[in-house]
C-alpha positions as CSV (number, residue, x, y, z in Angstrom):
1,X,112.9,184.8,44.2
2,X,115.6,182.3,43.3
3,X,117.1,178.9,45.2
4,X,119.9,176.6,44.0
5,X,119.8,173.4,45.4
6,X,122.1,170.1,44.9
7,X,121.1,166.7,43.7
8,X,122.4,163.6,45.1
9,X,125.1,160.7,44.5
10,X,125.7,160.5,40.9
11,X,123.5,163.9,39.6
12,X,125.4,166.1,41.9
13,X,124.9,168.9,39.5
14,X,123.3,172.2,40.6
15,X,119.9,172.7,39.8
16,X,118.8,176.5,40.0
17,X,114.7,177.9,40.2
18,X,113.8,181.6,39.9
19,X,110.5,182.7,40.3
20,X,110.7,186.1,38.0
21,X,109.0,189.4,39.2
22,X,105.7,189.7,37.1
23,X,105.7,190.6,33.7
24,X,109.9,189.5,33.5
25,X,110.0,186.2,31.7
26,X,113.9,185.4,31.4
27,X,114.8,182.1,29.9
28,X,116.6,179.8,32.0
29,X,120.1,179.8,29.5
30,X,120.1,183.3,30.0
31,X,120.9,183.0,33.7
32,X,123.1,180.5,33.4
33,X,125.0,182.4,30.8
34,X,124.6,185.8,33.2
35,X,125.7,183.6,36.5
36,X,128.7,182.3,34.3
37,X,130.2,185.4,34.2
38,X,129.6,186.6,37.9
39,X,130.4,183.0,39.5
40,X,133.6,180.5,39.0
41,X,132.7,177.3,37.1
42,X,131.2,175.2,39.8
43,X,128.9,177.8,41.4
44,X,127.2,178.0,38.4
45,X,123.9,175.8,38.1
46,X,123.8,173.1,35.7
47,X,120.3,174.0,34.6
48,X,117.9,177.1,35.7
49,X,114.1,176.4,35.9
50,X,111.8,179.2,35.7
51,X,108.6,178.4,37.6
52,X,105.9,180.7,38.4
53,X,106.1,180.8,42.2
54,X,108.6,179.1,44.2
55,X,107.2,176.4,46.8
56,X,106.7,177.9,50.4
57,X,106.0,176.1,53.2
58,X,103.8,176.9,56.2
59,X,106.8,179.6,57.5
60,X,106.9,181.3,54.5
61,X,110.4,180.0,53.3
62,X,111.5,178.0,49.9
63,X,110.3,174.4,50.4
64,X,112.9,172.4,48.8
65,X,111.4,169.3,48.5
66,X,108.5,170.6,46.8
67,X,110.5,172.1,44.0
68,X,110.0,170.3,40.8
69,X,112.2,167.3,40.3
70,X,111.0,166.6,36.9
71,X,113.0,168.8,34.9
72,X,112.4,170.1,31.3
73,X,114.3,168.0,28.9
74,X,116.6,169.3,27.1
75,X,116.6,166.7,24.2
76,X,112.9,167.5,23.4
77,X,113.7,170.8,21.0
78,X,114.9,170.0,17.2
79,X,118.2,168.4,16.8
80,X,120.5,170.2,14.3
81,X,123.6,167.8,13.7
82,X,126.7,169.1,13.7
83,X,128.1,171.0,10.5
84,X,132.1,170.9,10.8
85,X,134.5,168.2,11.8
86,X,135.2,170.4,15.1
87,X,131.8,170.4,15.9
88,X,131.3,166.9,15.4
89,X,134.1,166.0,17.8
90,X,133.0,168.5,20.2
91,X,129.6,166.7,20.3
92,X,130.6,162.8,20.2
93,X,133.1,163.8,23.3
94,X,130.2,165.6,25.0
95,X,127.8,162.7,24.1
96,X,130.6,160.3,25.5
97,X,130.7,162.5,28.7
98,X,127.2,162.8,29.5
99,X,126.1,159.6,27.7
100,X,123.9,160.9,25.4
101,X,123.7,159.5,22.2
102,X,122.9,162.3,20.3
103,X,124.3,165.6,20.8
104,X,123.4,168.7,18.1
105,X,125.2,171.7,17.3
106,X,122.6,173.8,19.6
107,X,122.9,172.0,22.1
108,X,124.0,173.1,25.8
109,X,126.3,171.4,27.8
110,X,124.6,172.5,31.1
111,X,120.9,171.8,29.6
112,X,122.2,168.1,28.6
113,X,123.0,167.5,32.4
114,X,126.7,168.6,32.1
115,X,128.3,170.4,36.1
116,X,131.5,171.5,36.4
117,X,133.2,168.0,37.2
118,X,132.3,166.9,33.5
119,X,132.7,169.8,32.4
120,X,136.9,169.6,33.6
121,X,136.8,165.8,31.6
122,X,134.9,167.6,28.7
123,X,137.9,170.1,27.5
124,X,140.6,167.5,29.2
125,X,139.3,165.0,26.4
126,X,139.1,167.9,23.8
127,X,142.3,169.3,24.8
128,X,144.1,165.8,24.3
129,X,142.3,165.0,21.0
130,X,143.3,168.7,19.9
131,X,146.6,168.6,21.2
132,X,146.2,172.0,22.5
133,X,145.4,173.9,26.6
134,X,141.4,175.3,26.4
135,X,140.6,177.0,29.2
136,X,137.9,175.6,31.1
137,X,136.1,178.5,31.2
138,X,135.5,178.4,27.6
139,X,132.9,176.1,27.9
140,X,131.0,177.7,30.6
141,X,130.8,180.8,28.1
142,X,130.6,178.8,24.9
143,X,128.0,176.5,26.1
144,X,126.5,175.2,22.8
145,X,128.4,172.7,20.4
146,X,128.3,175.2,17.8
147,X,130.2,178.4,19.8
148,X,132.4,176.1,21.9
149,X,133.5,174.5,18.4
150,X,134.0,178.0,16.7
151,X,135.8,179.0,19.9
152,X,137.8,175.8,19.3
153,X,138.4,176.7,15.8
154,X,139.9,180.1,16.1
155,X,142.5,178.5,19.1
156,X,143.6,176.1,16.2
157,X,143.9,178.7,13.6
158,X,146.0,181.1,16.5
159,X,148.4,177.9,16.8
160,X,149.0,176.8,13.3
161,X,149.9,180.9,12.4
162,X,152.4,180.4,14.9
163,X,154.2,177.7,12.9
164,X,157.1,178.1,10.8
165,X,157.1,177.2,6.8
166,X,159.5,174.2,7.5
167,X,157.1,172.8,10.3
168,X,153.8,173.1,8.1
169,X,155.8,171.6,5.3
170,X,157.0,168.4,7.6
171,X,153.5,168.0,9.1
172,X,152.2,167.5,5.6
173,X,154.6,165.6,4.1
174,X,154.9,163.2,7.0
175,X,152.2,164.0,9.4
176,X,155.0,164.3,12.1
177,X,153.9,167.1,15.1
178,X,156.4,170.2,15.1
């Protein structure tokens, strides 16, 4: 059994809960990972919560307001800082975007309390720094600092093979963009 249900005013984000069948015990990335590829970018929950049994009320149906509104927190697993200077901008403009103050290279956008609206400023911000287009579904299939960077990485190494000899030489020598 699964529901999706929206919070309100500023955490308009999508919280999903699933109630797996017994003996299944998916974690909650998974789906979001699985729903990312079925669903466009804002149908997909910001956060799944796997709960034993969803709350039913006297009908038989989901009761929404019982569901859990404590949700787990995503900043209580280890932090692993960032290990490349992509990764570390990827996770300052992430912790600028969801203000957090400390964002890790394992870290999920969705799990930190990123939706699809900061998701759009995310890569707008990254794109600008980067002076490069990402797609925006890169990050709802690269969720973690650490494959959203590499992602980043390989865009950056496609662009500057595309440059000519004279264009590398004139961006070292005077930092001028081709």
């Amino acid at each position: 059994a699964a529901v999706v249900v929206a919070g309100k005013g500023e955490d308009a984000r999508l919280v999903g809960y699933v109630s797996p069948a017994p003996g299944e015990v998916p974690s909650g990335r998974l789906l979001r990972s699985y729903l990312a590829e079925l669903l466009p970018g804002y149908m997909v929950p910001g956060q799944v919560v796997v709960l034993d049994a969803l709350p039913l009320n006297t009908a038989g149906k989901i009761d929404r307001r019982n569901l859990p509104t404590e949700l787990p927190d995503a900043d209580a697993r280890e932090h692993v800082p960032p290990s490349t200077e992509v990764e570390e901008l990827v996770a300052a403009t992430w912790g600028e975007v969801l203000g957090r103050e400390r964002v890790g290279a394992l870290d999920d956008f969705f799990d930190l309390g990123g939706h699809s609206l900061l998701a759009t400023r995310a890569v707008a911000r990254l794109g600008a720094a980067l002076e490069m287009e990402i797609p925006i579904r890169t990050l709802f299939v690269h969720s973690t600092v650490e494959a959203f960077a590499a992602v980043l990485e390989e865009l950056l190494v496609a662009d500057l093979e595309q440059l000519s000899d004279d264009e590398v030489v004139r961006m070292l020598d005077g930092g001028v963009n081709p």
